[in-house]
BASE-663853 format. One record per residue (C-alpha): residue number from 1; residue in one letter; x, y, z. Coordinates in Angstrom, 3 decimals, decimal comma. Example, Ala and Ser with C-alpha at 12.3 -4.5 7.8 and 13.67 -1.06 7.14 Angstrom:
i  aa  east  north  up
1  A  12,300  -4,500  7,800 $
2  S  13,670  -1,060  7,140 $
***
This chain:
i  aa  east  north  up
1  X  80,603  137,936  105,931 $
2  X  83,868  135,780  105,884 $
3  X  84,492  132,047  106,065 $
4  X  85,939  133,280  110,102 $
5  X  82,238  134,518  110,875 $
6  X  81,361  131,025  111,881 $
7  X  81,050  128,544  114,585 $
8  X  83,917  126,238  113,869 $
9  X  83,502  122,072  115,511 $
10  X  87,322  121,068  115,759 $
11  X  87,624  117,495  116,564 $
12  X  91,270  115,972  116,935 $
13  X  93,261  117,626  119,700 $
14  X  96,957  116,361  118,029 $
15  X  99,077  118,764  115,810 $
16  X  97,012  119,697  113,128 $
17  X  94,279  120,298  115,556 $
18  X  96,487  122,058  117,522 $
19  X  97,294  124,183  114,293 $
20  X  93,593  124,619  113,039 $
21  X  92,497  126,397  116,508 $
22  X  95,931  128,438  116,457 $
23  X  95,005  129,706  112,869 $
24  X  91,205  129,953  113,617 $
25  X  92,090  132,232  116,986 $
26  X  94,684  133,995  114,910 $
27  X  91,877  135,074  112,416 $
28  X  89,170  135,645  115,450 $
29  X  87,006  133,434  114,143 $
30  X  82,994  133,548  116,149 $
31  X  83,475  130,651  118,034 $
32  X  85,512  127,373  118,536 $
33  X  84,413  124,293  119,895 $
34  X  87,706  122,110  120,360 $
35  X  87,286  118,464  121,158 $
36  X  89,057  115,318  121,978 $
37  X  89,004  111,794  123,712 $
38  X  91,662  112,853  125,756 $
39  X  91,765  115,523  128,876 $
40  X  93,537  118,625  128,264 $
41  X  96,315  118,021  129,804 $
42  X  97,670  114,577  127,876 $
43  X  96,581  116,510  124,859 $
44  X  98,273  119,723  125,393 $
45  X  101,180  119,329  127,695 $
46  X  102,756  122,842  128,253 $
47  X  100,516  124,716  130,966 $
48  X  100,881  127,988  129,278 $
49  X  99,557  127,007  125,609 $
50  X  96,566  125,197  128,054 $
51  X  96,509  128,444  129,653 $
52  X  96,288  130,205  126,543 $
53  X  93,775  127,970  125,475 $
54  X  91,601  128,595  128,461 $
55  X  91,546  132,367  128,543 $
56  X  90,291  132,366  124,615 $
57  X  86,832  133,673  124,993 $
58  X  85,641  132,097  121,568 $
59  X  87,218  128,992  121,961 $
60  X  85,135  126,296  124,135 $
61  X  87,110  123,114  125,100 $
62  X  85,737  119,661  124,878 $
63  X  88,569  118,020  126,433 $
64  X  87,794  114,530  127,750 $
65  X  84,135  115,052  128,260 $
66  X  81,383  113,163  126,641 $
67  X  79,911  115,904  123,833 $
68  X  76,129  116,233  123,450 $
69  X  74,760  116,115  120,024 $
70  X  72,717  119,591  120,847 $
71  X  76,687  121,217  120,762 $
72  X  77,653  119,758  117,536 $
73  X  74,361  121,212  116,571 $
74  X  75,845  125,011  116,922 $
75  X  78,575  124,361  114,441 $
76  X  78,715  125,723  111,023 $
77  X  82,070  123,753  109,964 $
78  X  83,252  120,217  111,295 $
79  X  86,726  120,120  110,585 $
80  X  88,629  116,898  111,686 $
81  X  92,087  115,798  112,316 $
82  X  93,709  112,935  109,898 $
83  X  93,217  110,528  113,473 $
84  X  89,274  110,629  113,194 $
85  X  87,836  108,458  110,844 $
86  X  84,752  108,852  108,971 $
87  X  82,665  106,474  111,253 $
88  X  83,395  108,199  114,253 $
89  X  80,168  109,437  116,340 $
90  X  80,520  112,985  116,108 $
91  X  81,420  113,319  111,974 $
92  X  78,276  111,143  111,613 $
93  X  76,028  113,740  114,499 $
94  X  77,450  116,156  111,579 $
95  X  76,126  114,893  109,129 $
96  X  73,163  113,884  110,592 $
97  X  72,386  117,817  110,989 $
98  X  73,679  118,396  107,533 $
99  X  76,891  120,403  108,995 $
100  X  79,716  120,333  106,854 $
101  X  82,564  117,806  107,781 $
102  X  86,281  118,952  105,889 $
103  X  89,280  117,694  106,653 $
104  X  92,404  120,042  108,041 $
105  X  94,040  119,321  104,714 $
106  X  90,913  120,512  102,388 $
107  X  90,213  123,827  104,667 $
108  X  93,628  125,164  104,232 $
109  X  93,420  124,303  100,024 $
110  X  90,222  126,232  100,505 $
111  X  91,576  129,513  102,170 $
112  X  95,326  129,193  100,522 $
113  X  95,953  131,498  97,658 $
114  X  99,307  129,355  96,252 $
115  X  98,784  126,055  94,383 $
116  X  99,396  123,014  95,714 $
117  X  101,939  120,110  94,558 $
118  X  100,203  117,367  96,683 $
119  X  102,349  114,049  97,068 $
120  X  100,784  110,961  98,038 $
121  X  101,544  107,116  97,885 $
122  X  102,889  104,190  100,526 $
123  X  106,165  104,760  100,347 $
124  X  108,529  107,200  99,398 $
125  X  106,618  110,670  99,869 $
126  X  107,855  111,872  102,981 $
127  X  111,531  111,869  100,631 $
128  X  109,861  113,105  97,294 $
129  X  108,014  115,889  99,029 $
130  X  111,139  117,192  101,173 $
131  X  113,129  117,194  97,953 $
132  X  110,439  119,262  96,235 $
133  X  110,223  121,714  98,649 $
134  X  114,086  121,779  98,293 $
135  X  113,783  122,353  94,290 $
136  X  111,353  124,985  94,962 $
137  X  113,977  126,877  96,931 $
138  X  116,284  126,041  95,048 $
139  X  114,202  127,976  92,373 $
140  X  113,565  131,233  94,839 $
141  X  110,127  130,349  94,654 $
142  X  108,257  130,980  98,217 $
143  X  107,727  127,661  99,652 $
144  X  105,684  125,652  102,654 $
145  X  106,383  122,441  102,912 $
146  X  103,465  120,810  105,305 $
147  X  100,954  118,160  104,957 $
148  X  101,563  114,807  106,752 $
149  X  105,313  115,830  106,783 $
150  X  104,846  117,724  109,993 $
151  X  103,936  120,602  109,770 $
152  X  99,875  120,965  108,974 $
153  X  98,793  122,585  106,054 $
154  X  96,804  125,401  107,699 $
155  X  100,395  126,440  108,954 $
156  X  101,396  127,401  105,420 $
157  X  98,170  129,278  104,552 $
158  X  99,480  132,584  105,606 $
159  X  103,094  131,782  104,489 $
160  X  102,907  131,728  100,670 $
161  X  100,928  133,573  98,148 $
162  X  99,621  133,243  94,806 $
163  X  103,215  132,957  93,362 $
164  X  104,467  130,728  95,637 $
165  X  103,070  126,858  96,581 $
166  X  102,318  124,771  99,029 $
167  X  104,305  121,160  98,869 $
168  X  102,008  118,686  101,049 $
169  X  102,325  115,329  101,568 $
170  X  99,151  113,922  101,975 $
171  X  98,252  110,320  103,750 $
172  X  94,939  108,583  103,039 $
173  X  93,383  109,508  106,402 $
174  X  93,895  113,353  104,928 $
175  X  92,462  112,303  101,659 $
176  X  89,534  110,034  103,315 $
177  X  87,161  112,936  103,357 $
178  X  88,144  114,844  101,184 $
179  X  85,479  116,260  98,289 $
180  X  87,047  119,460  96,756 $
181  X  90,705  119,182  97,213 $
182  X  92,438  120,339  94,394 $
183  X  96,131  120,457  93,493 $
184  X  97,781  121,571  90,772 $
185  X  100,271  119,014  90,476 $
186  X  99,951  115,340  92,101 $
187  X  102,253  112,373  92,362 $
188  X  100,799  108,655  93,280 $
189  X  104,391  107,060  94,187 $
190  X  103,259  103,659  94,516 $
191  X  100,489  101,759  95,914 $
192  X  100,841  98,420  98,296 $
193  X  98,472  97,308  101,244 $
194  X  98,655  99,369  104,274 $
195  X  96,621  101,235  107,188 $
196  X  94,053  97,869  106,736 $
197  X  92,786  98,549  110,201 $
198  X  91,850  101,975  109,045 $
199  X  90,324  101,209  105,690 $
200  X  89,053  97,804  105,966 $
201  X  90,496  96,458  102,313 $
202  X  93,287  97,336  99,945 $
203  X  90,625  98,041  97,878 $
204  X  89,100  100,938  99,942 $
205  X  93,044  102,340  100,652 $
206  X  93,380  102,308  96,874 $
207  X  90,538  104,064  95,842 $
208  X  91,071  106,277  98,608 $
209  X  94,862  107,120  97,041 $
210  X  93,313  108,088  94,183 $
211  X  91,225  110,895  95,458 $
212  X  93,926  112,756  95,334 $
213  X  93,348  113,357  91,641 $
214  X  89,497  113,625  91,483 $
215  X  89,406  116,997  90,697 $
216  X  91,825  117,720  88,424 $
217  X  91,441  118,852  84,887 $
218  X  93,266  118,951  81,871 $
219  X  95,150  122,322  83,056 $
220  X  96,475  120,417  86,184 $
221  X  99,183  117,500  85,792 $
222  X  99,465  113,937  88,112 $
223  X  103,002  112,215  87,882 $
224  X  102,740  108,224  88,365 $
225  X  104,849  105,541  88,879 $
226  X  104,677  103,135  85,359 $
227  X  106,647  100,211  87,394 $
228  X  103,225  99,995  90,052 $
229  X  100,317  98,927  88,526 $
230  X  97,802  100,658  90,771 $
231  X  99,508  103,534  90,649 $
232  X  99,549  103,986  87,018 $
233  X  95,971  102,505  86,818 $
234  X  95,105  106,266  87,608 $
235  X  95,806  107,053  84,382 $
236  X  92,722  106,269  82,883 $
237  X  90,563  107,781  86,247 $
238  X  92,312  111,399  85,604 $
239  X  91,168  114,055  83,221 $
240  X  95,278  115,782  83,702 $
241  X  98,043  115,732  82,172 $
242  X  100,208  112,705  82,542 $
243  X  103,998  112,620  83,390 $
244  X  105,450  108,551  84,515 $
245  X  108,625  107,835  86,041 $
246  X  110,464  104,588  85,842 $
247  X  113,324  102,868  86,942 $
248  X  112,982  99,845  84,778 $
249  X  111,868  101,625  81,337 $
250  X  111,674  104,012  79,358 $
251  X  108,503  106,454  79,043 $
252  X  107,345  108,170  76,103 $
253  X  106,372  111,688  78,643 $
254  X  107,811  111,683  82,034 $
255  X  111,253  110,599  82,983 $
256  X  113,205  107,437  83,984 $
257  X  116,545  105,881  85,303 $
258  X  118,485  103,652  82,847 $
259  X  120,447  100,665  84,216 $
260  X  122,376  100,359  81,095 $
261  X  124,320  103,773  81,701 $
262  X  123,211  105,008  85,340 $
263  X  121,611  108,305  83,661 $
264  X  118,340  110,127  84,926 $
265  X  116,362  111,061  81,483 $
266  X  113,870  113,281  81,120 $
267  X  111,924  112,866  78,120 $
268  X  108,864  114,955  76,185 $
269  X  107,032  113,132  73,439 $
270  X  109,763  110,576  73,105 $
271  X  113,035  113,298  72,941 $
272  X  115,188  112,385  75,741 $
273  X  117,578  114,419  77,676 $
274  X  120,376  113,305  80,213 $
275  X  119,319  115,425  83,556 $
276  X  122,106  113,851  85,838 $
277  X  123,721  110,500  86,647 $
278  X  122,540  108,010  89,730 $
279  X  126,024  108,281  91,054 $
280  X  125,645  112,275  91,327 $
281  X  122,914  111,508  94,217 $
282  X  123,762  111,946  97,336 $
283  X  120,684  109,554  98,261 $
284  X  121,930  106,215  97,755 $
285  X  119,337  102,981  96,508 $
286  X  117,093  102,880  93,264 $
287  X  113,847  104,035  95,368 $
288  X  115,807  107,365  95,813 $
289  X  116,541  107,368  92,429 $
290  X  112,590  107,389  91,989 $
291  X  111,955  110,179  94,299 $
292  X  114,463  111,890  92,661 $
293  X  112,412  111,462  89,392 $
294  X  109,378  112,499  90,902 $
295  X  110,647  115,785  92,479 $
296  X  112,234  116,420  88,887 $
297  X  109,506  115,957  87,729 $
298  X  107,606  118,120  89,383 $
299  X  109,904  120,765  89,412 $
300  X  109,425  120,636  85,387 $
301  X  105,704  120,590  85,663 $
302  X  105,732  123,951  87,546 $
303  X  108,041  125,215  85,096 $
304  X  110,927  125,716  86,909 $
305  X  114,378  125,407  84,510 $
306  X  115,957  121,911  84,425 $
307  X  119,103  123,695  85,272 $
308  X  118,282  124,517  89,064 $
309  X  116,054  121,708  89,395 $
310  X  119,162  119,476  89,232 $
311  X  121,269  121,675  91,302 $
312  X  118,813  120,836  94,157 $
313  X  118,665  117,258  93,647 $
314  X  122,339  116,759  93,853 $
315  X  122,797  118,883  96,913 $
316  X  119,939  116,966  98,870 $
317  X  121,192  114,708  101,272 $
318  X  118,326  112,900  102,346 $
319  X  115,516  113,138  105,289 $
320  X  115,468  112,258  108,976 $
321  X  114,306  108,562  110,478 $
322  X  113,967  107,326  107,322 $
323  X  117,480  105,097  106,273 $
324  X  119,190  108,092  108,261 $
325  X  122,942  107,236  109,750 $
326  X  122,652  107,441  113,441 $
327  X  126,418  106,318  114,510 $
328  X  129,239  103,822  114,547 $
329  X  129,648  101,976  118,016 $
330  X  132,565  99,171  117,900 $
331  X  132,382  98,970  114,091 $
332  X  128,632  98,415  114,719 $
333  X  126,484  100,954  112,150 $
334  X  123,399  102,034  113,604 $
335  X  120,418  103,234  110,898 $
336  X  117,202  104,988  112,304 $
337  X  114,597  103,993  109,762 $
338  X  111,856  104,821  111,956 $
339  X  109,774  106,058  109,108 $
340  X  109,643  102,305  107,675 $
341  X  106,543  101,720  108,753 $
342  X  104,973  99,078  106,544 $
343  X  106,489  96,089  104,996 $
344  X  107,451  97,530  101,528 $
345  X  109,138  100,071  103,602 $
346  X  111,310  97,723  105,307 $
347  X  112,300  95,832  102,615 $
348  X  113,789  98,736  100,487 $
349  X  115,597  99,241  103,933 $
350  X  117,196  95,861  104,079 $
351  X  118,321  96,068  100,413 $
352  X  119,886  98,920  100,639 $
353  X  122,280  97,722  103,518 $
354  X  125,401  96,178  102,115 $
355  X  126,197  94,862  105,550 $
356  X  124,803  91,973  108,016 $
357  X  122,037  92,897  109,705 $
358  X  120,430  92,963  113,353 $
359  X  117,223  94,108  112,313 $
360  X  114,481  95,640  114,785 $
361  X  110,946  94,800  114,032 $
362  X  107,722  95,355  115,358 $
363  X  105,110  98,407  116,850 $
364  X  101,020  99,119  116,333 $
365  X  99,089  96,493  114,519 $
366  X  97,628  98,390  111,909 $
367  X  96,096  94,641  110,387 $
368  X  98,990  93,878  108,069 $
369  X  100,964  90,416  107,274 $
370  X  104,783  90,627  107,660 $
371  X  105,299  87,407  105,435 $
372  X  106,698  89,450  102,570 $
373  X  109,579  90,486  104,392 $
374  X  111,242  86,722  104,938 $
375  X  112,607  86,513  101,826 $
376  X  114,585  90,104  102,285 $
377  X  115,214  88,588  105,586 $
378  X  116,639  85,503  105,240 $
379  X  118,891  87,508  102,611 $
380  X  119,917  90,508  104,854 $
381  X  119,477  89,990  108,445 $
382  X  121,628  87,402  110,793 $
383  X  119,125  88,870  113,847 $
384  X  115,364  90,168  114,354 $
385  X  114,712  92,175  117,917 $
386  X  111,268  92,131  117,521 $
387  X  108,988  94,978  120,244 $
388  X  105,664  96,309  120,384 $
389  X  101,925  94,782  119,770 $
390  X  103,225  93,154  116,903 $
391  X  105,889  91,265  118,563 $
392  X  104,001  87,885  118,663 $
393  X  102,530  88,234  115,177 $
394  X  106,287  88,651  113,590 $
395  X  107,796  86,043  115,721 $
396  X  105,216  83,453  114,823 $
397  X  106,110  84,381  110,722 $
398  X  109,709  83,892  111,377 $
399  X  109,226  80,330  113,091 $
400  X  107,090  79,072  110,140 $
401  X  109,496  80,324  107,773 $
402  X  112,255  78,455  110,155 $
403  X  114,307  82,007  111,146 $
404  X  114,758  81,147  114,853 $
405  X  117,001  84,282  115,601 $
406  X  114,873  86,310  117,398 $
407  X  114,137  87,755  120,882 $
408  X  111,669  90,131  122,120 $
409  X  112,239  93,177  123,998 $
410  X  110,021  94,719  126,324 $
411  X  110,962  98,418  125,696 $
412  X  113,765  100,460  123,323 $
413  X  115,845  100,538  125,865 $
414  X  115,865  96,999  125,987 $
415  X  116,061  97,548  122,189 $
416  X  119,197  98,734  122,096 $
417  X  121,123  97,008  124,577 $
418  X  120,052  93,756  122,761 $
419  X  121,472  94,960  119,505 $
420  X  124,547  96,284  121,033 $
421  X  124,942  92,424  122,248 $
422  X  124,116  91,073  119,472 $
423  X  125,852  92,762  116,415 $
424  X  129,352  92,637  115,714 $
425  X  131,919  94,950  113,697 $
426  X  131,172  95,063  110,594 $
427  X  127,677  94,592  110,935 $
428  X  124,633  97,398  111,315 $
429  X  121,600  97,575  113,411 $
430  X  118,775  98,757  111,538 $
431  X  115,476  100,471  113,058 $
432  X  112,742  99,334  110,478 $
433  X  109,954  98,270  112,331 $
434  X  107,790  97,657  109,282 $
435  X  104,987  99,258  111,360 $
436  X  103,550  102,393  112,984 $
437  X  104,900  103,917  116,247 $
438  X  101,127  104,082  118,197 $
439  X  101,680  101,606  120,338 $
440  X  104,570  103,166  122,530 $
441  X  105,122  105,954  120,987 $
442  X  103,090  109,497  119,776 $
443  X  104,889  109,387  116,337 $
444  X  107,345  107,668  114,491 $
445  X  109,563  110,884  114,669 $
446  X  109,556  110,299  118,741 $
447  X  110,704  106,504  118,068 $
448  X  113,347  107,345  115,859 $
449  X  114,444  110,169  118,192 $
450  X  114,090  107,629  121,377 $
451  X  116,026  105,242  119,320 $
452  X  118,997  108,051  118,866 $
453  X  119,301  109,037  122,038 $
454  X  119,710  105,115  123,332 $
455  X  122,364  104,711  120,869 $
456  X  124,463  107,820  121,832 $
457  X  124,507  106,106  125,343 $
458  X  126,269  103,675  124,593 $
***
């Protein structure tokens, strides 16, 4: 009997769900129940993958339809999307019968034969994991890059072997449920309150960050940030191998940017060596420098030679929506930071502009305060466009803290007509919205996109 010989529950109709049933039809597995809120059609727009869908005579869809408990009852396997969280109705019918619930991420670790570099943290990850996939390649060593990145994890399964590996960046909805996932390298990039609404507390989101590492032994290695105390606070909760990164000291094993010369070190018990200099990035701002450290240093904890690992990291040239160059419109600089989508996010943005700002704001309330942006604001930006659910709540922030150049648009496309009014040469429009796209948009990849497209009209 294999795992496929099973009745399979798949609840979460977006792209990893999508991916799950694709792989699980792929590999004929007994039967499929597939299940959403939504109907078929706003969850799977293009008639001939419904159509596809339909014909599959394993594959039962639960599409918009109110699911008895006697049907979760038939399944072997729950296996949810990184949308559903724990308390939803049909994870806890699951396990009410005592049927497995895994998450999308923790099935494909459990079928995939190539280890796993798994990247987590607030910020910073999408960045650290594309460059590691890069240094892998770099390396001519087989590589899926997947996770919360884009592409799901089950879509790398069948794509790399035992002597390749799977790069994933993993969120803490993927990590919520997890309870064997298991990667052979892991990087915490930092820690600071987000997806509240989700998790109910900081507290909860950290301890759910630092699942990432629960299974990990002394053959396996986590890389931390030493400048974020939560993040480094794993230290003591791990039974690996420790590597830290740093931009504002040295480390005795790990490796860390110096300010007094500009170099990247690494360094092993205390012995240093110069890898490469800040200025040799083509990723400008110190939090790039810190990615670049972590992919570094996980190309060094696979073993890979310093040599090509550095060869990668000069050649990368950074990753779309996040602090990505868009276009210059009347010696106006437009930046899609779509990605930005909590407030520490933002504010690495905003420092890293070296010209006045008209700075977008606003999207899903995901329970946050914005009050840690003013000071960056007051500093950077001569103009907030604020948009989305969160409109009111920034707008009210920036009136306490006496910043009274605002206005709220109703749509992006009042978005960026408003910022093409408002900014002047020499200035730059930034997207940052310091908040997730859920409110108008699927993803913050279709915002960012939206956003583009706008400003080529112009």
């Amino acid at each position: 009997m294999t795992v496929f010989d099973q009745t399979f529950f798949v609840l979460g109709a977006a792209r990893s769900g999508v991916a799950l049933v694709d792989y699980l039809l792929k590999h004929d597995a007994k039967k499929i129940f597939f299940a959403d809120n939504k109907p078929i059609q706003e969850c799977i727009a293009n008639a001939a993958e419904r159509e596809k869908y339909v014909a599959a005579p394993n594959l039962v869809l639960l599409m918009g339809t109110k699911i008895d408990e006697e049907i979760i009852a038939e399944a072997d396997l729950l296996i949810t999307s990184p949308s559903v969280p724990p308390a939803n109705a049909i994870v806890q019918s699951a396990k009410k019968y005592n049927i497995p619930v895994m998450t999308e991420i923790e099935f494909a670790y459990t079928l995939g034969k190539a280890p796993i570099i798994a990247i987590t943290g607030t910020n910073g990850k999408t960045t650290t994991t594309t460059l590691t996939g890069e240094v892998m390649k770099s390396a001519q060593i087989p590589v899926c890059v997947g996770g919360n990145i884009g592409t799901p994890l089950i879509s790398c399964v069948d794509e790399v072997g035992k002597d390749g590996v799977m790069v994933a960046e993993i969120s803490s909805y993927q990590l919520e449920l997890c309870e064997v996932f298991h990667p052979k390298i892991a990087v915490i990039t930092n820690i600071t309150p987000d997806h509240l609404d989700r998790h109910g507390s900081f507290e909860e989101y950290t301890r759910v960050k630092y699942k990432i590492t629960a299974h990990q032994g002394p053959q396996d290695v986590l890389i931390l940030n030493a400048d974020d105390d939560l993040a480094r606070a794993a230290e003591e909760l791990t039974q690996a191998q420790c590597l830290l990164f740093s931009t504002r000291q040295k480390v005795h094993n790990g490796a860390y940017y110096s300010a007094q010369d500009g170099g990247l070190y690494l360094v092993r018990d205390g012995a240093e060596t110069l890898l490469m200099y800040q200025k040799e990035l083509k990723i400008p701002g110190l939090h790039n420098a810190a990615n670049a450290l972590c992919a570094i240093l996980a190309g060094y904890a696979f073993g890979l030679e310093l040599s090509q690992i550095i060869a990668a990291v000069k050649a990368f040239g950074g990753v779309a929506h996040r602090i990505e160059y868009v276009d210059t419109k009347e010696g106006v600089d437009y930046i899609n930071d779509s990605k930005g989508t909590n407030t520490d996010a933002t504010t690495i943005a905003l420092k890293a502009m070296s010209k006045p700002v008209v700075l977008i704001l606003g999207g899903y309330d995901k329970g946050g305060e914005f009050d840690a942006l003013m000071p960056v604001i007051k500093e950077k930006a001569i103009f907030v466009i604020t948009v989305g659910a969160t409109a009111e709540k920034i707008e009210k922030m920036l009136q306490e803290n006496e910043f009274d150049a605002f206005v709220r648009a109703k749509d992006y496309k009042e978005v960026v007509a408003l910022a093409h009014k408002k900014a002047k040469a020499g200035q730059v429009v930034l997207l940052s919205p310091a908040c997730a796209s859920w409110d108008m948009f699927s993803c913050f990849e279709e915002r960012g996109e939206v956003f583009k497209e706008l400003v080529g009209e112009i």
